[in-house]
C-alpha positions in Angstrom: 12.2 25.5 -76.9 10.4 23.9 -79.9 10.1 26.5 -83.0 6.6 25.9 -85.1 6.9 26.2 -88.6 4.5 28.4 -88.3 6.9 30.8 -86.4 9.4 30.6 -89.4 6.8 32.9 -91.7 7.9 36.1 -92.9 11.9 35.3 -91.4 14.0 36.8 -94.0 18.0 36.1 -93.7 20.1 37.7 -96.3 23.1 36.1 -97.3 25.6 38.3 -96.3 27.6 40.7 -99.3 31.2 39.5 -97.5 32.1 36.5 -96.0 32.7 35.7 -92.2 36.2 35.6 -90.6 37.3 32.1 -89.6 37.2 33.2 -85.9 33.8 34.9 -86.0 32.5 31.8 -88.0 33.3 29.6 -85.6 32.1 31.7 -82.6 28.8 31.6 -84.3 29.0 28.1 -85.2 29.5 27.5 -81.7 26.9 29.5 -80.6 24.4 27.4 -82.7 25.7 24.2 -81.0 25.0 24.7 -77.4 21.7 25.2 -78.4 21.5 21.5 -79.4 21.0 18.9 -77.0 23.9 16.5 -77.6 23.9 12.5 -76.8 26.9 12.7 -74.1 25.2 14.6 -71.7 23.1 11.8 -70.4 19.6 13.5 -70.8 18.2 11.8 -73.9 16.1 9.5 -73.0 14.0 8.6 -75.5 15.7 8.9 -79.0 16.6 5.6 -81.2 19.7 7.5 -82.1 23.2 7.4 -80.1 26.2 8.9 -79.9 28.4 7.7 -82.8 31.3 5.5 -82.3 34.5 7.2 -82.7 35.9 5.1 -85.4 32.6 5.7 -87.1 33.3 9.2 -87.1 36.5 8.8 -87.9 35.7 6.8 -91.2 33.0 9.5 -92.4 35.1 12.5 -92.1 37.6 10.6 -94.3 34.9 9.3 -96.8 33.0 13.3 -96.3 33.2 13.6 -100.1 32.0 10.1 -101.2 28.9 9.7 -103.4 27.2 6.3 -104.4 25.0 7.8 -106.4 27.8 8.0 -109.3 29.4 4.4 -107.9 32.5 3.8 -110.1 34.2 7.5 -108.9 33.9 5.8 -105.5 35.0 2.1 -105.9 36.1 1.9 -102.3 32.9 3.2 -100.5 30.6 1.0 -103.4 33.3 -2.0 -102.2 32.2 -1.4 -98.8 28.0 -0.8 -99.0 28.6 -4.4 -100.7 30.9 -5.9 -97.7 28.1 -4.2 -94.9 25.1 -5.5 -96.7 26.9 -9.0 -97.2 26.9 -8.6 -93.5 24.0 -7.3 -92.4 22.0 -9.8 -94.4 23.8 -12.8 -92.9 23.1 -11.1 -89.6 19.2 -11.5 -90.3 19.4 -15.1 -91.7 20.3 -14.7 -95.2 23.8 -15.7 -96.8 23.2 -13.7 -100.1 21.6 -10.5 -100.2 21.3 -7.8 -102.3 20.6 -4.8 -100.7 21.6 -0.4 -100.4 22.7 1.7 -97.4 20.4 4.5 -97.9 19.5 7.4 -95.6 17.5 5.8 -93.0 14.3 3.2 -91.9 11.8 5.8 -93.5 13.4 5.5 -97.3 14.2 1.7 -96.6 10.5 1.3 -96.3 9.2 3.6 -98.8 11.5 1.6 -101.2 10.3 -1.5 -100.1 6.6 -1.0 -100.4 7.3 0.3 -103.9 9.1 -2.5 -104.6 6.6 -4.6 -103.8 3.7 -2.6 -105.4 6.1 -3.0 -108.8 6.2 -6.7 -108.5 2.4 -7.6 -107.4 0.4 -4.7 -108.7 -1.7 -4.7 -105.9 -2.8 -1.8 -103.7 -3.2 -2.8 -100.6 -0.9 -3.3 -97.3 -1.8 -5.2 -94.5 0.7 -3.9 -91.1 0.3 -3.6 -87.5 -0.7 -1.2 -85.5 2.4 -0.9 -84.0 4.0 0.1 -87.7 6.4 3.2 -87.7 4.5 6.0 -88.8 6.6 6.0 -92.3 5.0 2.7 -93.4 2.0 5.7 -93.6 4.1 8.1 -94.9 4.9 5.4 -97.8 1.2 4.1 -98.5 0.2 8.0 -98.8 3.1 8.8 -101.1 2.7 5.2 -103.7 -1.6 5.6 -103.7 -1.3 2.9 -101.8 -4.7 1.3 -99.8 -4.7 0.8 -95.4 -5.5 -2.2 -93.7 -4.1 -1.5 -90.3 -4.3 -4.5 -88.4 -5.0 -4.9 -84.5 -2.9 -5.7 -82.0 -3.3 -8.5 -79.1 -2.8 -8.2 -75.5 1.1 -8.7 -75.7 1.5 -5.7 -78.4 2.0 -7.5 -81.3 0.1 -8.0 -84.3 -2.5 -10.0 -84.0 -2.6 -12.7 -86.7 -6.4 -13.7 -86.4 -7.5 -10.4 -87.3 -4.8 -10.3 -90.1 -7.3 -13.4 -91.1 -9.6 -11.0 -91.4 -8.1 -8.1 -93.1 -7.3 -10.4 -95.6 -10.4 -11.4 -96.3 -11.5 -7.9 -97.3 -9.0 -8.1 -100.3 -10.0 -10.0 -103.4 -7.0 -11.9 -105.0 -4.2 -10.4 -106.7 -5.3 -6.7 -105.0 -2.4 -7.6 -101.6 0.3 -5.4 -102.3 2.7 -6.0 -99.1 2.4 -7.0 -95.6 4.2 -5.5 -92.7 5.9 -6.7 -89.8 7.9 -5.0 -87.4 11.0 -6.4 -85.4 11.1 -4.0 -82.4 8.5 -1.6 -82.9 9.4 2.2 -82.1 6.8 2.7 -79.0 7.1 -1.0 -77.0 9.8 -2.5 -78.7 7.6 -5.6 -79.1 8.3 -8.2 -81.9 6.0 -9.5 -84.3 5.0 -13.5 -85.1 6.8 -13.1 -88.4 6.3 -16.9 -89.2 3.0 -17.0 -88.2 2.3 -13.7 -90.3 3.6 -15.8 -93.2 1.6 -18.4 -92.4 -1.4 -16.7 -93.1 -0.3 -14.6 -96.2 -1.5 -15.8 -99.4 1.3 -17.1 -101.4 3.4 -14.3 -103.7 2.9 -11.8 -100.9 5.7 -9.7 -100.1 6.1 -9.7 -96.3 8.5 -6.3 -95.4 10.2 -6.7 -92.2 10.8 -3.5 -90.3 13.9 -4.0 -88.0 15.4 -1.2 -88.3 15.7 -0.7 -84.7 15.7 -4.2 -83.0 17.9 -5.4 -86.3 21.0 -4.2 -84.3 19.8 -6.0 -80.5 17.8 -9.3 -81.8 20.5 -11.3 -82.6 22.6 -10.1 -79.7 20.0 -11.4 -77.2 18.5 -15.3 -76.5 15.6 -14.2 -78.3 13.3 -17.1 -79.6 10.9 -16.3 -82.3 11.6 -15.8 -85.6 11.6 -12.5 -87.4 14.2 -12.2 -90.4 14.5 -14.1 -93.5 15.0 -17.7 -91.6 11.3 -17.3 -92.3 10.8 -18.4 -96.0 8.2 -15.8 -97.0 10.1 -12.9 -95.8 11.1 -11.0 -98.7 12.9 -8.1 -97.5 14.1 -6.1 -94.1 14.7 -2.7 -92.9 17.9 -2.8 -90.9 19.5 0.8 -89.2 23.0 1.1 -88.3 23.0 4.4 -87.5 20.5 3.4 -84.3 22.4 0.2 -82.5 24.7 0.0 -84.9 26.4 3.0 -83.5 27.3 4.6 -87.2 27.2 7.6 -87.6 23.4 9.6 -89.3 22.2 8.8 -92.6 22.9 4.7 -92.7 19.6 3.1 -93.0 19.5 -0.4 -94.9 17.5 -2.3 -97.0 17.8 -5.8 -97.8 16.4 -7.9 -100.1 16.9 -11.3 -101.2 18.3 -10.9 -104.4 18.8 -7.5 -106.9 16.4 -9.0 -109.8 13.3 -6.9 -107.7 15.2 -4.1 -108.0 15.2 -3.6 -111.7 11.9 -3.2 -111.6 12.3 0.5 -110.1 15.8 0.9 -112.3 15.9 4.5 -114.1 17.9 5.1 -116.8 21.5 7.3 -115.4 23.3 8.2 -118.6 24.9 10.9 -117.7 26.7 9.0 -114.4 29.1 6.4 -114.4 26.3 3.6 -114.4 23.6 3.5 -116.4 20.9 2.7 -113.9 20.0 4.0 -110.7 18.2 2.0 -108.3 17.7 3.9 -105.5 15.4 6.9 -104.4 17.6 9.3 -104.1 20.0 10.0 -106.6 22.9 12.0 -104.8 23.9 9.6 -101.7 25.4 10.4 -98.5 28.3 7.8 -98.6 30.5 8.9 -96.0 27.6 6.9 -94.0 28.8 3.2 -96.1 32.5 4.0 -94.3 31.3 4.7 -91.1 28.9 1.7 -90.9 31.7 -0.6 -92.3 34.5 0.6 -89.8 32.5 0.0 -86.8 30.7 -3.4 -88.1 34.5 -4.5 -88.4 35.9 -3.0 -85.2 33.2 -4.0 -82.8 32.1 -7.5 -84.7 29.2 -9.7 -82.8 31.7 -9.8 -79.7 31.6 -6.3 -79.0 27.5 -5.9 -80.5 27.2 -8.3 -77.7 28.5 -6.4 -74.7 26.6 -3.0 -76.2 23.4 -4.5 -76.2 24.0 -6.5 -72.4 25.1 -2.9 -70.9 21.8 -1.2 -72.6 19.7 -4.3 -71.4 20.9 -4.2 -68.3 20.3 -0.3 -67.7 16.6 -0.9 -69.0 16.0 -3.4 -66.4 17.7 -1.1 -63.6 15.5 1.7 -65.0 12.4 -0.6 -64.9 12.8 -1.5 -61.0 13.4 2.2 -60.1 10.1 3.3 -61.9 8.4 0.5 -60.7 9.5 1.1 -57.4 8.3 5.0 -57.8 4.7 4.0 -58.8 5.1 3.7 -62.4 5.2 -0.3 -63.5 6.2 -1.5 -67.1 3.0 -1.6 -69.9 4.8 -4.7 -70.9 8.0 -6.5 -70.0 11.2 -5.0 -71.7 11.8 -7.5 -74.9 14.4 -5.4 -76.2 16.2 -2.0 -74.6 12.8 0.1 -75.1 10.9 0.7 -71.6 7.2 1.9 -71.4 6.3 3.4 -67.8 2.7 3.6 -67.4 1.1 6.9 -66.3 -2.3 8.8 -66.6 -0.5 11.3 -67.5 2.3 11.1 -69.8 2.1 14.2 -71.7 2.4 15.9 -68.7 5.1 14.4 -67.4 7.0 14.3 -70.5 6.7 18.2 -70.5 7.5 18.7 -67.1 10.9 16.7 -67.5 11.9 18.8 -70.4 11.7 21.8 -68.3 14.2 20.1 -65.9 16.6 19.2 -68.9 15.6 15.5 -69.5 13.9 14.4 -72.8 11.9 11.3 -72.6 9.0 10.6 -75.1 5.5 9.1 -74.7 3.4 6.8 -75.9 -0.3 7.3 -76.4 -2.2 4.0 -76.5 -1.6 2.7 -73.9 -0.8 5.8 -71.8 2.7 5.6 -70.7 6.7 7.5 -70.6 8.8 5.6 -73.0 12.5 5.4 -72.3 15.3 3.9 -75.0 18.2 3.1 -73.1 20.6 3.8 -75.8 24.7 3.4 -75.5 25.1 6.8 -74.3 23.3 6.2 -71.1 25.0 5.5 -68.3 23.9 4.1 -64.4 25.0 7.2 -63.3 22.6 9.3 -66.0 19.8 7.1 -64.5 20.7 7.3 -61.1 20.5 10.6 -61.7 17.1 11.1 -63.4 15.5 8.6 -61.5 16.4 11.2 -57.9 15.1 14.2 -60.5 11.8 12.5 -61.1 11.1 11.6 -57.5 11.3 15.0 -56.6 9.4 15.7 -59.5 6.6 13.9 -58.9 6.4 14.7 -55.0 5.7 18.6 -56.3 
């Protein structure tokens, strides 16, 4: 059952005078867990988060206390952001990056549109339709200025009417463009190079991959979308999604650190004396997570992740399609969208039978991510649930 904030008003809990017995704490804790919903049951069927590897957990719980937000009390962990972004970036095209492991997609963006409002001092930002909802989240919080540009028949943006957004800006007043790498409701892929085509030149061009960062390079994808396309100036990349690490690992890549001074506060009182991140205390244990899976799985194993989860999406695709409810697009990447009059609906009525898809609006439609915690046999499963579903 979902909770409303508006149900939290007037809830008062006082912390308790004495403290709880181990035992009775962790009946309670307990307690508090079954009412999660938890990856390895199966029933999650539309999150872009998984089940954590177990050498990613294993790595956090051993880095719990670490804290790159004071670096040089944690030389290992600040060894290890710099060895995962080294890799990440040479993942996405680029042999030198510079680049944090911050807490997810959401602050990778707001950093990089602030970034890039630093360096141009322009105030407006040209991005898809398609754009996560934090690229709104960030123009709202940096006074930044809409253009939300259309999309074409095939879901991506589409570049003639970025023509034309562009013309409403006088020069010098482009902050950013945006283009997304697997965006969160199709999973469709922008034309990144012909997006930089048609920017004017000095334009940052943000590339939001934080999910399809972790499958693109693990399928015989063509286009281009990292920074093997010259005007691409930074990416959003999420290993806590794909990259099976554990939650908050979110990264940002750039190609060099010079952009970053130009957000550097001064950090006396810590063992460096500038900060260059948003936040200033940092989850780390995150950095060791990220690192020990990167290294225990390396492309090989990426590779047969990414060919079980593809190969799921296309079994789910032929069952739904076979129940009445076709694909909006073909599957580029593992993200499925079922078309139906009636998603809302359908969405709620699976929740009440235990499974937890989501929906997407425009075009109407159930959207499935077949994440590494789904199995056949989970499918096999919901797919017999929803046929009886839908015959009632």
């Amino acid at each position: 059952m979902l909770l409303h904030p508006s149900a939290m008003v007037g809830l008062v809990v006082e912390m308790r005078e004495k403290g709880m017995g181990l035992p009775e704490l962790v009946e309670e804790l307990l307690k508090y867990h079954r009412m999660d919903e938890h990856f390895s049951k199966g029933r999650i069927l539309g999150s872009m988060c998984t089940e954590p590897h177990p050498v990613a957990r294993a790595a956090h719980m051993l880095f719990i206390e670490a804290n790159l937000g004071n670096p040089r009390l944690y030389r290992g962990t600040a060894s290890m952001e710099k060895e995962v972004i080294g890799d990440l970036g040479r993942l996405m095209g680029l042999d030198e990056p510079a680049g944090y492991i911050l807490s997810g997609g959401t602050e990778a963006n707001i950093t990089a549109l602030y970034l890039a409002k630093k360096k141009t001092g322009g105030r407006y930002v040209v991005y898809p339709k398609s754009a996560h909802f934090s690229i709104q989240k960030a123009i709202k919080l940096l006074d930044l200025k809409p253009l939300p540009v259309e999309l074409t028949e095939e879901y991506v943006m589409d570049v003639d009417h970025l023509r034309k957004r562009l013309e409403e800006v006088s020069p010098g007043r482009l902050a950013a463009a945006v283009a997304v790498a697997g965006s969160t409701e199709l999973g469709t892929v922008d034309p990144v190079d012909e997006i930089s085509s048609a920017l004017p030149p000095g334009v940052p061009l943000h590339v939001d991959a934080a999910f399809g960062g972790f499958v693109l390079p693990f399928l015989p994808f063509r286009g281009k979308y990292n920074f093997e396309v010259d005007g691409v100036t930074s990416m959003t990349v999420d290993p806590h999604k794909m990259g099976l690490s554990t939650i908050p690992s979110g990264a940002l890549l750039l190609r060099g650190f010079e952009d970053f001074k130009r957000i550097a506060v001064s950090s006396p009182y810590l063992t460096e004396p500038f900060a260059y991140t948003l936040a200033g205390t940092r989850a780390s244990a995150a950095v060791a997570a990220t690192w020990a899976v990167m290294n225990h799985l390396g492309r090989e194993g990426y590779g047969r992740v990414v060919e079980e989860c593809m190969e799921n999406t296309r079994f789910l695709d032929r069952g739904m399609t076979e129940l009445g409810f076709p694909h909006i697009i073909e599957p580029v990447i593992n993200v499925l969208a079922s078309g139906t009059a009636d998603p809302e609906g359908l969405q709620r009525r699976l929740e009440d039978a235990g499974w937890y898809v989501s929906k997407v609006c425009k075009p109407p439609a159930l959207r499935f991510v077949l994440m590494p915690h789904v199995k056949r046999r989970h499918l096999e499963e919901f797919l017999k649930d929803f046929e009886a579903l839908i015959q009632t």
